[in-house]
N, C-alpha and C positions, 0 to 999 in steps of 0.2 A: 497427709500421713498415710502409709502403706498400710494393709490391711495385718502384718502380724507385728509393725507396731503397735498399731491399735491394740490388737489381742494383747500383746504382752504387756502392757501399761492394764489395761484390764486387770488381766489376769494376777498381777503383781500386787496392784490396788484390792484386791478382792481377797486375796492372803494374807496382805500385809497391814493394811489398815484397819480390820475391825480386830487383832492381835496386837495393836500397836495400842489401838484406843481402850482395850480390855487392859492393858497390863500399866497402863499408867489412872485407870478407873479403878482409886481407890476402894473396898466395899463399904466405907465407910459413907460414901459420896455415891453408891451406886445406884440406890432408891430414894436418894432423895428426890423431893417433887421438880425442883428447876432443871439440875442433871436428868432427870426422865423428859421431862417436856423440851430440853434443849438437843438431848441424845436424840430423841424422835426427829427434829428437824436437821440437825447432820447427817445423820444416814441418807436422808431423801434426798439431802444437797448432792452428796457422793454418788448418789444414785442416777440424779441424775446426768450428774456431769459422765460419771462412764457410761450409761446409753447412749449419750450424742459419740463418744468416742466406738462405738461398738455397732450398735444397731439405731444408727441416726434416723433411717426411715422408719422403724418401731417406735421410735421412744417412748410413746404414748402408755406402753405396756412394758417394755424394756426396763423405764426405768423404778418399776413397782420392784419387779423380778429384782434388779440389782440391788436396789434400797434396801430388802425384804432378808437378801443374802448378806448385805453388809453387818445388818442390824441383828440377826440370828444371834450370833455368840455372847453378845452384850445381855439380849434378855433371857438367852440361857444362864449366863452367871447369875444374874438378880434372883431369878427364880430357882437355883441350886442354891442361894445363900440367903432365900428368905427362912425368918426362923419357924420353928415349930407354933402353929396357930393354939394359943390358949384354948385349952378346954371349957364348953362352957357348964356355968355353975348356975346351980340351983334356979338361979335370978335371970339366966340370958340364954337362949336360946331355946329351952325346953318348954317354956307356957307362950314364948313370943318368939315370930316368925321368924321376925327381924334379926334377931340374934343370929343368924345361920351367917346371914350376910354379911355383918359386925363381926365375925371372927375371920372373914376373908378380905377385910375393907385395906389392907396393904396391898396387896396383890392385885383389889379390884383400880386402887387409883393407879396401881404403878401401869396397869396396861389402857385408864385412858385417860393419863397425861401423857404416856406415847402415843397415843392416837390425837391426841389436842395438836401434839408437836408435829407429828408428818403432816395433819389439814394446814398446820399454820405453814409452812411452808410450801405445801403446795399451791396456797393461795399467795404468797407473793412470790413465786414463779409464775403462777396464772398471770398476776398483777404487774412485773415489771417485764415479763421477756418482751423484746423486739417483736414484729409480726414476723411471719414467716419461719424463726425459731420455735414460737408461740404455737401455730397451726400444726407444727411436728409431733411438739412435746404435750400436745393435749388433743388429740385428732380422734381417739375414739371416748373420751370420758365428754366431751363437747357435744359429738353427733348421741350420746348415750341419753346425757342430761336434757336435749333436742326431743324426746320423746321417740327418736328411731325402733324401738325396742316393739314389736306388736305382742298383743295380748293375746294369752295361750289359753285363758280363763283360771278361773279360782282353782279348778286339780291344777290346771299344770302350774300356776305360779306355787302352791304350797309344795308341789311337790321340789321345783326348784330350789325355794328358801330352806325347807327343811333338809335339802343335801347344802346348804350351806353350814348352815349349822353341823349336819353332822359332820362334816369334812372341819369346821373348823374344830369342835368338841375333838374327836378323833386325834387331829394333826396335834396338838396340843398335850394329847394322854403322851402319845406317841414321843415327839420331840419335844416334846415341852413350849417351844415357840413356836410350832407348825404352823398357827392363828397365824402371826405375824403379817405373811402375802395378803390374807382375806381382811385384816384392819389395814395395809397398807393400800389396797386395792379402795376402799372404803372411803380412806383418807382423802384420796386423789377424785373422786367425786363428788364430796363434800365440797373442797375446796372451788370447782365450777361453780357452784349453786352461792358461794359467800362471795367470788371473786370477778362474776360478770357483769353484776354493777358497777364493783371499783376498776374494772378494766374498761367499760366505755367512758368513767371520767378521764382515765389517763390517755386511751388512745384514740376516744372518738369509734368505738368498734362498737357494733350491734349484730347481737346474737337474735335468731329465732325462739322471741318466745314460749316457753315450757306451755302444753297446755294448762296443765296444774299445780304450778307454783305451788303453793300453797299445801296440797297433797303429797306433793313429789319431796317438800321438807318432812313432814311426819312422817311419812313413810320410813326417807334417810333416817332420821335419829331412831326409830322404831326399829330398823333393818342393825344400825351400828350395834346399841341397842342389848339386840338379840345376840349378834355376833361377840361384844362384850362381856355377856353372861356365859357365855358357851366356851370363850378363852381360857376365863377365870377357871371355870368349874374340871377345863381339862389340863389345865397346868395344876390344880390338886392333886390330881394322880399320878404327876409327875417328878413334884418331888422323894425325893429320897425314905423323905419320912413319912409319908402318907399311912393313915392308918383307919382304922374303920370311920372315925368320922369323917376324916376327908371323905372316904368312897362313898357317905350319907351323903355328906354339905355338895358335893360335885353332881350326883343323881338330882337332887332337888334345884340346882342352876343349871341342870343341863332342860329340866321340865319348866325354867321360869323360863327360857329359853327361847322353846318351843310354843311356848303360850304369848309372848312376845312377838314372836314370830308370824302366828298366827295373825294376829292383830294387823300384822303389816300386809300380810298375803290378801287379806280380806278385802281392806283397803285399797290397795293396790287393783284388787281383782274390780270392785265398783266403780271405779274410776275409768276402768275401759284398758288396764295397762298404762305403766308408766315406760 
């Protein structure tokens, strides 16, 4: 296939599909949990299939980027049409902590049952592609989860996590789905870490491995995590209705955040780099 068929299939795909899939997504069906966790794994299907059509030799990252673009308008609708978060009373929120959390606990599952749904299909992409498809479409989350990465120390790793965080908090105030790249990014490294096992039952393939298994998973769920809290808290500001306790309840996830965060860097930082 010529290179501006390629483009134009892309490019048509990329207009037309997630306006296709928006306009027959009832809102009725928008937040629910299956439609979210099922949403999450179609995007990343389409995502990837237009990478291989686009930047075949990318894909690895391609098709984050594509997945990320597809999936934008969808949870921008969800997050325009969530409703106005209950005030809390006397009993929730104001003497316990937890209450802060409890009035944003929609929004918190609607963004990680999308995040359940892209790992899940990133792991059976991991798990069923042919070789040599396989080695394209996963070439740098493989060499990543490999321990390639050297260690910068405890400043420089914190300092790196915490521009993750802000850039996702930020992208998020901003656009409302900014987050979206940095959980899709997220997703696609998870899935290495659940899907290396089931991939040497099926094809007999051995990976180098991780020096710290074990570290390298707490860290992920610590790092998602953090990225989870910093989503929520900057798609508060984003809707329409946002009003002074949004900009409370958003400040105090954007600090549970940071404190998560921290936790990860630390870790991370003893272990020598992940």
């Amino acid at each position: 296939m010529s290179d501006i068929a390629s483009w134009s299939i892309f490019l048509l795909g990329a207009v037309v599909t997630p306006l296709i899939f928006r306009g027959f997504m009832s809102p009725e069906y928008a937040g629910k949990k299956a439609y979210v966790f099922l949403s999450g794994m179609l995007f990343v299907f389409i995502g990837f299939v237009a990478s291989f059509s686009v930047f075949r030799g990318e894909a690895s990252i391609a098709m984050i980027a594509f997945g990320s673009l597809f999936i934008l308008p969808y949870v921008v609708m969800v997050i325009e049409r969530q409703p106005p978060e209950k005030k809390a009373g006397a009993n929730a929120g104001k003497k316990k902590f937890y209450g802060v959390f409890a009035r944003h606990r929609r929004l918190g599952m609607f963004f990680l049952l999308l995040f359940l749904g892209m790992t899940a299909e990133y792991t059976m992409l991991f798990f069923v592609l042919p070789p040599g498809t396989f080695e394209t479409a996963f070439q740098h989350q493989v060499l990543y989860s490999a321990g390639s990465q050297a260690s910068s120390g405890l400043y420089g790793i914190l300092l790196y996590d915490a521009g993750l965080i802000a850039a996702c908090f930020g992208l998020s105030v901003l656009f409302g789905a900014g987050a979206v790249f940095l959980l899709n990014y997220n997703a696609s490294m998870a899935s290495v870490f659940i899907g290396i096992p089931l991939r040497g039952l099926l094809w007999g393939m051995a990976f180098p491995p991780h020096p710290s298994p074990a570290l390298y998973l707490v860290c992920g769920i610590l790092t998602t995590a953090g990225l989870l809290v910093a989503s929520v808290g900057g798609s508060m500001l984003a809707k329409k209705h946002s009003g002074r306790t949004e900009w409370r309840d958003s400040v105090i996830f954007l600090a549970v955040s940071l404190v998560i965060i921290f936790f990860s860097s630390v870790l991370e930082a003893a272990s020598g780099g992940l």
